[in-house]
C-alpha positions as CSV (number, residue, x, y, z in Angstrom):
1,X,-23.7,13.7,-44.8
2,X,-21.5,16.5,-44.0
3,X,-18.3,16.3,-41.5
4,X,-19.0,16.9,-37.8
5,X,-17.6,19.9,-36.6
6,X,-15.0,20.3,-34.1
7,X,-15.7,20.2,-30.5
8,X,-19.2,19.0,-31.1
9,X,-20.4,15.5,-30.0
10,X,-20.7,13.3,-33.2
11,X,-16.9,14.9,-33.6
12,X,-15.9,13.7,-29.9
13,X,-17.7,10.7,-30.4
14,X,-16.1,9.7,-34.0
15,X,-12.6,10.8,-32.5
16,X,-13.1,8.3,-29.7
17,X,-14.1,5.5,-31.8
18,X,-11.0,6.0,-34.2
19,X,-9.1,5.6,-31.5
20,X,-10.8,2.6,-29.9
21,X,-12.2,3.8,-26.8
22,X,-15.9,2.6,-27.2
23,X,-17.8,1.8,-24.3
24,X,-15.9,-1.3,-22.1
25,X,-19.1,-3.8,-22.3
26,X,-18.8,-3.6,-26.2
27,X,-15.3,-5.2,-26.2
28,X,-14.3,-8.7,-26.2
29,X,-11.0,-9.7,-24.4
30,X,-11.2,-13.3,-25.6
31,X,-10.9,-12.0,-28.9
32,X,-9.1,-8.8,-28.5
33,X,-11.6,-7.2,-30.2
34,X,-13.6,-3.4,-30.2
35,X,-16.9,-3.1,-31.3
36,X,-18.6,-0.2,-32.2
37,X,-21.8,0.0,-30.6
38,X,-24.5,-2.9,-29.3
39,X,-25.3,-4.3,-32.6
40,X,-22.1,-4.7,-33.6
41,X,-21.5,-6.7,-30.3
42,X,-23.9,-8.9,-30.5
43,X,-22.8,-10.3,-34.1
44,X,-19.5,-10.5,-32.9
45,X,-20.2,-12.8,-29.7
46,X,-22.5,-14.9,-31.9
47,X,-20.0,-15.5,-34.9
48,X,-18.6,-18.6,-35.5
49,X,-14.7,-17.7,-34.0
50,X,-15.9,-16.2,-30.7
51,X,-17.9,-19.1,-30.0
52,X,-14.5,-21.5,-31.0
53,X,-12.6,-19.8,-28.5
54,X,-15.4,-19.2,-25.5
55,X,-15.5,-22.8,-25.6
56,X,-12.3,-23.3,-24.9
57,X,-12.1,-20.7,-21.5
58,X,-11.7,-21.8,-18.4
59,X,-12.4,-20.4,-15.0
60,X,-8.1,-21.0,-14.5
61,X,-8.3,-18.2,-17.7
62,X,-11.0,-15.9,-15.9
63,X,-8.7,-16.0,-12.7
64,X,-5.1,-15.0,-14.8
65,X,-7.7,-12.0,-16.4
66,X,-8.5,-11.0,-12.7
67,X,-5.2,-11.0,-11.6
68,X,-3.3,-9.3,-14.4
69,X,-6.3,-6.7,-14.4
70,X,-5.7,-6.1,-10.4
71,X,-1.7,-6.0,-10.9
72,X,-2.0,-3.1,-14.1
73,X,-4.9,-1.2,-12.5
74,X,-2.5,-0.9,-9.0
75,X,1.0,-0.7,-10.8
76,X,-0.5,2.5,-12.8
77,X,-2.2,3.7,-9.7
78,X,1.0,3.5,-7.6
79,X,3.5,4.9,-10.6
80,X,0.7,7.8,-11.7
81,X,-0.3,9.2,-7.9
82,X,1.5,7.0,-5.5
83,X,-0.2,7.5,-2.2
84,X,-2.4,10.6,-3.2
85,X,-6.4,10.7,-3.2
86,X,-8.2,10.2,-6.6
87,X,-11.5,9.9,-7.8
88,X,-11.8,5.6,-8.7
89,X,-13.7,6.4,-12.0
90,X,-11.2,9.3,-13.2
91,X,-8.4,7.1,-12.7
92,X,-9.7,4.5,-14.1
93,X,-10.9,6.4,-17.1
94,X,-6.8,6.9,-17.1
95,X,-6.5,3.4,-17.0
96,X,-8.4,2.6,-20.0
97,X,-6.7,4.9,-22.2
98,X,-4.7,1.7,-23.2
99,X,-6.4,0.0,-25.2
100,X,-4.6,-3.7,-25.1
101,X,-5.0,-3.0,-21.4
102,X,-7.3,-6.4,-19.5
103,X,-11.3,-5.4,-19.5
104,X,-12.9,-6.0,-16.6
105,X,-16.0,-7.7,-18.1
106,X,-12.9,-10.6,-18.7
107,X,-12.3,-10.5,-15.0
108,X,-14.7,-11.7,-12.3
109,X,-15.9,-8.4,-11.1
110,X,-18.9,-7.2,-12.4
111,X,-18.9,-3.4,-11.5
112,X,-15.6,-0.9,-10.5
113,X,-17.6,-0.2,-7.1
114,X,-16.8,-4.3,-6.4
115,X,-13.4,-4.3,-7.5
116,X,-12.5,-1.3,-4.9
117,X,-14.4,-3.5,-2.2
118,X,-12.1,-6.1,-3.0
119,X,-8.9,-4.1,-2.6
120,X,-10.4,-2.3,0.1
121,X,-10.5,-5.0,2.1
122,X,-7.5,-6.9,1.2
123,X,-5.5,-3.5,2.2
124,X,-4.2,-2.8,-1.4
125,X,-6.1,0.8,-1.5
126,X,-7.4,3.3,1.1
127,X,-11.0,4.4,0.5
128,X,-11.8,7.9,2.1
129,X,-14.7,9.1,3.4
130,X,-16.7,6.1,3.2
131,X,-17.2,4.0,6.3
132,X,-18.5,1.3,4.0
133,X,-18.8,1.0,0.0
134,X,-22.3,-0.1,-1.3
135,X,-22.5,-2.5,-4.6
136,X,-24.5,0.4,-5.9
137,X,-22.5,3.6,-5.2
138,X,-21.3,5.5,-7.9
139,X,-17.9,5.3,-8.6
140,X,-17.5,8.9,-9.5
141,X,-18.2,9.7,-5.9
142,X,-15.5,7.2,-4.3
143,X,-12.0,8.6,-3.2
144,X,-9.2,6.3,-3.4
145,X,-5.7,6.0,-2.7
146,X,-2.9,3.5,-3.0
147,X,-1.4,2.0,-0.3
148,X,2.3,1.3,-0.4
149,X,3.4,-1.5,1.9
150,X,7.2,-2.4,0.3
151,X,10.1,-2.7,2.9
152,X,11.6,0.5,1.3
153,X,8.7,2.9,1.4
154,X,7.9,1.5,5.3
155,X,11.7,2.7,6.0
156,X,11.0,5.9,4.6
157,X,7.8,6.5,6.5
158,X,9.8,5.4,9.9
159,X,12.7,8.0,8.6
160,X,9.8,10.8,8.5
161,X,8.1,9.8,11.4
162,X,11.3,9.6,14.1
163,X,12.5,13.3,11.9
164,X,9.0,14.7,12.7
165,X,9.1,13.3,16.9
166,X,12.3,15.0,16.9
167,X,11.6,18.4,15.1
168,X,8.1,18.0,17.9
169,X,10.8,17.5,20.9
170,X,13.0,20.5,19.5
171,X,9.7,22.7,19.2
172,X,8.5,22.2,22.4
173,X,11.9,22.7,24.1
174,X,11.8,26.3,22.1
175,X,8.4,26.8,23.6
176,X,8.8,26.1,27.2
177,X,11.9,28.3,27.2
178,X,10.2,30.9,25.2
179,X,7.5,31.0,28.1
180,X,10.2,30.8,31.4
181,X,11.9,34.2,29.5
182,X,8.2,35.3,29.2
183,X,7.4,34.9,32.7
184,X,10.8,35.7,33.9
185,X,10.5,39.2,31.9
186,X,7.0,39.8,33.9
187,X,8.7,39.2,36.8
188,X,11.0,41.8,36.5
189,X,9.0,44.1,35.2
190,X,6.6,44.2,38.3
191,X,9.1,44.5,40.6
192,X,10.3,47.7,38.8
193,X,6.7,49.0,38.7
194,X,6.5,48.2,42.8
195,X,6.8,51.3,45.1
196,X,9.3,51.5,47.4
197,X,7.1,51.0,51.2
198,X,5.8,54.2,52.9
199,X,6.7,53.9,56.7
200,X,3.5,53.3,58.4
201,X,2.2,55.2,61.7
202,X,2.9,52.8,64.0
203,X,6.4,52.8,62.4
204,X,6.7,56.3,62.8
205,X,5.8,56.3,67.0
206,X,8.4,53.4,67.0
207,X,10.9,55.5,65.3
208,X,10.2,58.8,67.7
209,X,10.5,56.7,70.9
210,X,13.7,55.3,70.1
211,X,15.2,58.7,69.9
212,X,14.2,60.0,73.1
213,X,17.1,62.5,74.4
214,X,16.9,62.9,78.3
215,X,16.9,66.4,79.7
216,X,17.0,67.4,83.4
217,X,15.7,70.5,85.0
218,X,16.1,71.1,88.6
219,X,13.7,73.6,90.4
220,X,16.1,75.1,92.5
221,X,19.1,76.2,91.5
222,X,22.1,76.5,93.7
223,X,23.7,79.4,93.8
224,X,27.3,79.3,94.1
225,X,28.5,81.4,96.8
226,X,31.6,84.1,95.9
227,X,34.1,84.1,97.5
228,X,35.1,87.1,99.3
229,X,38.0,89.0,98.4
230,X,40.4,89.7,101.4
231,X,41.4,93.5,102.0
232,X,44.8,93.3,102.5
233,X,44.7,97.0,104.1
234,X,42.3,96.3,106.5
235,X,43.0,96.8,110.2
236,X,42.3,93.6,111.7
């Protein structure tokens, strides 16, 4: 049989099993142990050691599975995005890129839609744009995020929140006296564009009667009488 060539499927598929990275149900975390395909599984979980050491699990050993699986899958969540959005099967695709990492057929969740419910609702992740998670729904369409509740980063997001009220408070102030010069320039404006008032008839009559110049004629004049001249070289 010839070699697979690159970047086809059997050459994906045989790189991915050099590596480890079979499919999850075909692994056995009680025996730290990869099998290649469904066959291969089946031997495995009916051979002689696995059956020594199932025997000897304990629901206190499921329960330290489920919780070391839960503290990993959030510590890489929280180091690899903090509190940004991701798809829950990409990241955990991320997550399983270790290969010691704790399965979660070893836990006591049977599905990665469960496991979010769980730390949906014990606050430990946000889920976005789902009012409510069905034990059916496809992982790859589920949005999560981590949810960081330490003292420090609670501090930090109290620091951001007071900065933002008081860069809010600042803006505002720049606004309102933005709009009084606005309105104050309008104002100003207008009464540049007002003409100056026209004196109105009424106001002109008022303004003619208060200059009235008195002026009086008498019918008959008197005539002054002359005086006559006396003849000095008159007889009398």
């Amino acid at each position: 049989m010839g070699k697979a060539e690159f970047g086809t499927a059997k050459y994906i598929s045989n790189q991915l099993k050099a590596r480890g990275l079979q499919k999850l149900r075909f692994y056995c975390q009680i025996c730290q142990k990869q099998c290649r395909d469904d066959n291969g599984f089946q031997s495995h979980i009916k051979s002689p050691s696995h059956l020594r050491k199932i025997s000897t699990v304990t629901p206190k050993d499921i329960d330290q599975y489920t919780r070391q699986f839960e503290h990993d899958f959030l510590r890489l969540l929280h180091m690899g995005h903090g509190e940004k959005k991701i798809e829950a099967n990409k990241f955990y695709n991320e997550y399983i890129q270790d290969k010691h990492h704790i399965h979660m057929n070893a836990t006591r969740y049977t599905s990665l839609t469960k496991f979010i419910q769980h730390l949906s609702k014990a606050g430990k992740v946000r889920v976005h744009g789902v009012e409510e998670l069905a034990d059916d729904m496809d992982p790859g369409q589920i949005l999560i995020s981590y949810i960081d509740n330490s003292s420090d980063n609670m501090l930090k997001k109290d620091k951001l929140r007071e900065l933002e009220e008081n860069d809010k408070h600042e803006e505002d102030i720049r606004q309102s006296l933005l709009l009084k010069q606005i309105e104050f320039g309008k104002k100003i404006e207008q009464m540049e564009e007002v003409p100056e008032p026209q004196e109105t008839d009424r106001e002109q009559k008022a303004a003619a009667v208060g200059k009235v110049s008195l002026r009086l004629e008498t019918k008959h004049k008197v005539k002054k009488k002359k005086s006559k001249g006396i003849n000095v070289f008159k007889k009398a």
